[in-house]
N, C-alpha and C positions, 0 to 999 in steps of 0.2 A: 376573746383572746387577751390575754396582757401582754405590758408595753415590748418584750423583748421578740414574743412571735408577730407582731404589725410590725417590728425592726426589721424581722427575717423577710416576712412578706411584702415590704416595698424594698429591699433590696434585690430580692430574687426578681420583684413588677421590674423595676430599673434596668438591672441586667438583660432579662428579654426586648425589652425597648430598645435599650442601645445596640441587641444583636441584630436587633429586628431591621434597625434604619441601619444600620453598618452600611454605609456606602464601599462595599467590597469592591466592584469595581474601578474606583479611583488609583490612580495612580499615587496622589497624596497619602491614601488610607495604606495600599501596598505598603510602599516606601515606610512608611512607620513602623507598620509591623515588619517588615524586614531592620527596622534598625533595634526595637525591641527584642528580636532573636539577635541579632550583632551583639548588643549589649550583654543579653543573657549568658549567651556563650562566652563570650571573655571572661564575664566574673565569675563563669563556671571552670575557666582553664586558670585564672591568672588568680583566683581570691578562695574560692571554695578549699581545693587542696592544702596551700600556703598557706592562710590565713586561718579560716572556718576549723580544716577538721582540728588543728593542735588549740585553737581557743576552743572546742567541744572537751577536748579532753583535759585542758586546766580546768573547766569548769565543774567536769566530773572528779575531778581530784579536790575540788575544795569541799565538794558533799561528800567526798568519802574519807580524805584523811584531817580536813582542818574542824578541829572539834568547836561546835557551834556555841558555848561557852567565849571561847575566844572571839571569834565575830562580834558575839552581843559588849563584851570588853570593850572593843575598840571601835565599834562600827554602832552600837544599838542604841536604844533609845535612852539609858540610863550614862551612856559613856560622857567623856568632857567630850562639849562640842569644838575648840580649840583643835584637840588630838583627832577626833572621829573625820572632821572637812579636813586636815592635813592629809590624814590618811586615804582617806578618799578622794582629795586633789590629786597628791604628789602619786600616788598607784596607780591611776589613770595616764600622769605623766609618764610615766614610766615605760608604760606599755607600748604608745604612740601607734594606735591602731587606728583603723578604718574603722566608719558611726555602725557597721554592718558586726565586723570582728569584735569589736568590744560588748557586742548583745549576750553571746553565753555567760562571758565574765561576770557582769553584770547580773543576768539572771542566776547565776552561782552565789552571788556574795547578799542580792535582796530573800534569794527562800533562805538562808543560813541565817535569819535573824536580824542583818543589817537595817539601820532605820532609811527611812526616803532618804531624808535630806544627805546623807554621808551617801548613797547608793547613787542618789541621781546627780551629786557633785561626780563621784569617779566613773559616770554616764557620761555625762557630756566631755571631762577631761581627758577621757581617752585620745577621742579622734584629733582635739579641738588642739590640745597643748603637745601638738607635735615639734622638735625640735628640729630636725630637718625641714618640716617644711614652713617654721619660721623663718629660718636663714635664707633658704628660698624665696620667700617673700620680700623679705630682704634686700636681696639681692637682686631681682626681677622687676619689682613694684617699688623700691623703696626705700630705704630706713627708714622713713617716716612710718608707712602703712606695717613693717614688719614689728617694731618697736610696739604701735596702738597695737597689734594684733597678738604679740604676745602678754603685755598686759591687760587687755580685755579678757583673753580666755582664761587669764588665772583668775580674776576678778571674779568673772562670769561663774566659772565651776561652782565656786563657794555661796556668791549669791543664790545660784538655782535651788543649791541645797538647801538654803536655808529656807528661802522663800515656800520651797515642794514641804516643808517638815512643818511651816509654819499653817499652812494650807490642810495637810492631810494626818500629820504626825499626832498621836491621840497623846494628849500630855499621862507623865507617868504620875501615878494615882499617891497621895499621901497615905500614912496613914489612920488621918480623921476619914480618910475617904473610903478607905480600906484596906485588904493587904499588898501593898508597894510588889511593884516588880522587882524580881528574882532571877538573875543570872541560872543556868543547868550549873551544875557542879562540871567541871574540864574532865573527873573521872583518869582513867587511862588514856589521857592523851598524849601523844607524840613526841618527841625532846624537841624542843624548837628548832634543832640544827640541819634534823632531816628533813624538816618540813622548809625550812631555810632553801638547802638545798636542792631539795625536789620542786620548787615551785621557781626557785631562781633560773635551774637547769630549762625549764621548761620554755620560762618565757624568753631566756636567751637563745632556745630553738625558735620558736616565735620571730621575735626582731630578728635576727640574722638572716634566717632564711626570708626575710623579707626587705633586707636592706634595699633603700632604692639610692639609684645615683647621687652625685654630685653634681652640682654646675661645673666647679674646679675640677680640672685634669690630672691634680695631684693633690695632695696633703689627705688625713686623716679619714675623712668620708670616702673619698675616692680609692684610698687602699679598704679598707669595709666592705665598702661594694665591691672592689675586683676579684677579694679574698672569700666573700661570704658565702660558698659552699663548703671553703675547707675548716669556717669558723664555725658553720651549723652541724657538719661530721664530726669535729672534735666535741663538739658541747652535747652532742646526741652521744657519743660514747662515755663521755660521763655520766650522763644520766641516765645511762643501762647499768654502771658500774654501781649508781645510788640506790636504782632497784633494785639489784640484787642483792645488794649489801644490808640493807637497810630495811626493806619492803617484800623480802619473799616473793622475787619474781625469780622463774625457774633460769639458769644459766645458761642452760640448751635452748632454750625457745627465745631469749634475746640475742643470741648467739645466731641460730637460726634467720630469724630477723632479721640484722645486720647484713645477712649473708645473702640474704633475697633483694636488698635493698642496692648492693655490694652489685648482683647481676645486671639487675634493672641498671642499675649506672652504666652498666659495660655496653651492655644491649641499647640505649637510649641516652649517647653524652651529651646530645645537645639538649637533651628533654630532663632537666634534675628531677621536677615537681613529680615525674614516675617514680624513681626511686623513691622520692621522701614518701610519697604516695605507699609506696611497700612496704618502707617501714612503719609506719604509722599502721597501716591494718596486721602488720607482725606482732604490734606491739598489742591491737588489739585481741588479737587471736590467743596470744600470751594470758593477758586479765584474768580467764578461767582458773586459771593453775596457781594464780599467786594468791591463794585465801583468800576469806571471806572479803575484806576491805578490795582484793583486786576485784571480785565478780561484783563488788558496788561499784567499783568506779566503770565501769564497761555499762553498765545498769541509768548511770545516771548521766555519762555521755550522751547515751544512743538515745535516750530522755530526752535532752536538751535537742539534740540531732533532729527529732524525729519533728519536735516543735517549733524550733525556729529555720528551719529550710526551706518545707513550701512556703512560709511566706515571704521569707528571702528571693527567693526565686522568683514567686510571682510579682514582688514588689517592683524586682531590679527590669523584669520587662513591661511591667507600666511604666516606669522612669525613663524605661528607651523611648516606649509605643510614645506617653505624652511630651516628652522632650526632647528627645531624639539622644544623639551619643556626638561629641568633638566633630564627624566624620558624617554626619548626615543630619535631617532634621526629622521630627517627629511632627505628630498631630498638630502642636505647639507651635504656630510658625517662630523662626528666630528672629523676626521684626520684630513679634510685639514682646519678648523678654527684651531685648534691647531697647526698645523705647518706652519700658516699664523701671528700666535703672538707669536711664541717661538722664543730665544733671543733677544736683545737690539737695531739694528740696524734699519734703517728708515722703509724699510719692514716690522718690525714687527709691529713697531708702527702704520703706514697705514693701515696697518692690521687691529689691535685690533680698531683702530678709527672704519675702516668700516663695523665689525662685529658689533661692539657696535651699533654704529646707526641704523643698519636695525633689530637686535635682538629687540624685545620685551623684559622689565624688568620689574617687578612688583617692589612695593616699596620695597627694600632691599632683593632679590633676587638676585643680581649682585653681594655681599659679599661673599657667598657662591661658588657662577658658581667660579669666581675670586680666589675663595680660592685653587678649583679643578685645572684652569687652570694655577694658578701659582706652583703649586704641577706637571703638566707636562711639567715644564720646560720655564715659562713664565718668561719675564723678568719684573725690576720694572717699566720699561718706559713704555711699552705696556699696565701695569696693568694701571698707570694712567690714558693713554690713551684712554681704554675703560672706565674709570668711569666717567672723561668729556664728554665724547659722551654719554654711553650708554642708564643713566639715563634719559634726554633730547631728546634725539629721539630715533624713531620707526618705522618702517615702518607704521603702522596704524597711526600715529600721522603725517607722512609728509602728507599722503593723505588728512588728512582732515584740515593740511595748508596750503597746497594748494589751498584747495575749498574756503579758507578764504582772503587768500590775492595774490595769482594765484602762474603760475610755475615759473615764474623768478623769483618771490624774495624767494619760495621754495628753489627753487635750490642754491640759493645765501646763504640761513641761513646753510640750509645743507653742503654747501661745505664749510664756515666760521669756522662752530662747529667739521668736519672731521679734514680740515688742520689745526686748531687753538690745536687740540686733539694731533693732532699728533706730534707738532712743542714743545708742552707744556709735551709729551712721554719723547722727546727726549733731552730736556736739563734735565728732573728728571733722566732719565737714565743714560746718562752722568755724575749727580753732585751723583748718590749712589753709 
């Protein structure tokens, strides 16, 4: 057999072993696996709908309307690296999504031609260079740790990049060497206005519909949040206005849409995420009818759907089963993560790095855990440490980077953003 069927075969020997001795039984072992379903299910009602299916469907819109010409311009291996890490910084900022939602994007903008280094910078600055829950940090833990914590991850993003490009990126060829890479010609592509447009509209359903609170009782966040169902129904009716106008999606069938989505509201006020849930498979149901470009983007959604789900899903309930959720504990007792990041020295910081990364984090649920664990004796190096990591990876979210760009450069981003976490602990602990 070679190396990859002896992979299969001690995984599957493992698996039977571990079902084998499962102390089913236990109370401990219950208790897990009921917080593993706990977890599951919430990030099935509170992240899947909200978050997942509208990053599925940007990501099928960059394979279907943004010509891959373009990508390799600004994102590829021949582009200026200055332009290519901005842009794949500052878009990842942009976003401010969970290490989970930023996976379709991200696998949208790597098959399009983008190089690592520009890919896995606006990988990690998704989740990591969230602006709300800087301030949060801020305000909870800090100035001090919110301040490190936003200059780390901007640092951070750019480093990863360059470091993963330096690692795996195949240098482009002279030509004594041969013949030099070649941009695709752009052909018939798009006016930049629609595409403007249609990706802007997008992601501002995205954020909005996922606005999370404020600390403050008033000012600018807090009107966001109180408003942002009437901010994601105006910005969803524009961007039925863009498809139609622009995109050849049928008037009737967004109309349609609208108007199931319109019920669902009536029939379910306290439940939005149905609604949005309606129009979102309205909008799907539409895709066939708007030409060819519509029945690719439906094609290259349910692609992405189909790939990154189960292992989402499975991820997020080994995250419960070995670590448990805020609300209960898992396999993991909560002793030994706590006396894994308490004090300042490299220990702890390695620690709290590799807690961080295999934890699950929902957006700005790390401020709070963070709040607890530094209340049991955490120090300020560790606390950083985890917020460079934790935000950016997951256990569910390595799995299905994996399936994206394989296990060695996995392992490689993973161990980058561990040590890099940890190295970054330990001069903040040091200089407080």
């Amino acid at each position: 057999m070679d190396r990859k069927e002896w992979i299969k075969l001690a995984s599957l020997t493992g698996l039977f072993i571990g079902v084998y001795l499962l102390p089913i039984g236990s109370a401990s072992v219950e208790h897990a696996v009921g917080e593993g379903l706990r977890l599951t299910q919430w990030y099935a009602r509170e992240h899947v709908i909200l978050c997942l299916l509208p990053a599925f469907l940007i990501a099928g819109a960059i394979a279907a309307f943004i010509d891959k010409a373009a990508v390799l311009k600004y994102l590829g291996p021949t582009a200026s690296k200055p332009a290519a890490y901005s842009v794949g910084a500052t878009s990842g900022c942009i976003l401010a999504v969970c290490s989970c939602t930023v996976l379709p994007l991200f696998a949208g903008i790597y098959r399009m031609g983008a190089g690592i280094g520009p890919a896995m910078a606006f990988l990690y600055a998704g989740p990591a260079i969230n602006v709300l829950a800087i301030i949060l940090t801020a305000r909870v833990l800090g100035v001090e740790i919110g301040f490190a914590r936003a200059i780390g991850a901007v640092v951070f993003s750019v480093f990863i990049g360059l470091l993963m490009a330096a690692l795996f990126e195949r240098p482009v060829r002279t030509e004594a060497e041969g013949p030099a890479f070649t941009a695709p010609d752009a052909g018939d592509a798009r006016p930049l206005h629609q595409l403007v447009a249609l990706f802007g509209l997008m992601i501002a359903v995205l954020v909005f519909a996922n606005w999370a609170g404020s600390p403050d009782s008033a000012g600018i966040w807090h009107f966001m949040h109180a408003h942002k169902w009437m901010l994601t129904v105006g910005t969803a009716v524009l961007l039925a206005l863009v498809l139609w106008r622009w995109f050849a999606f049928p008037l009737l069938g967004l109309a349609l849409s609208a108007g199931a989505a319109a019920a669902l509201s009536a029939f379910f006020p306290h439940e939005p995420s149905i609604a949005f849930a309606g129009a979102i498979v309205g909008l799907c149901l539409t895709m066939p009818w708007a030409g060819e470009q519509g029945r690719e983007w439906w094609s290259q959604s349910w692609g992405y759907a189909k790939l990154i789900t189960p292992l989402l899903i499975g991820g997020v309930f080994a995250a419960g089963l070995l670590l448990g959720t805020p609300e209960g504990r898992g396999l993991v007792p909560p002793e030994w993560v706590e006396r894994a990041v308490g004090g300042n020295d490299i220990g702890a910081n390695l620690g709290a790095s590799v807690v961080g990364a295999f934890m699950y984090f929902a957006t700005l649920t790390e401020v709070p855990i963070l709040e607890g664990l530094i209340g049991s004796g955490m120090g300020k190096g560790p606390a950083l440490a985890l917020l460079l990591a934790g935000p950016a990876l997951s256990l569910p979210n390595m799995l299905v980077i994996r399936s994206i760009i394989g296990a060695r450069k996995t392992a490689a981003y993973v161990t980058i953003v561990i040590v890099g976490s940890t190295i970054a602990g330990l001069l903040f602990g040091s200089l407080s």
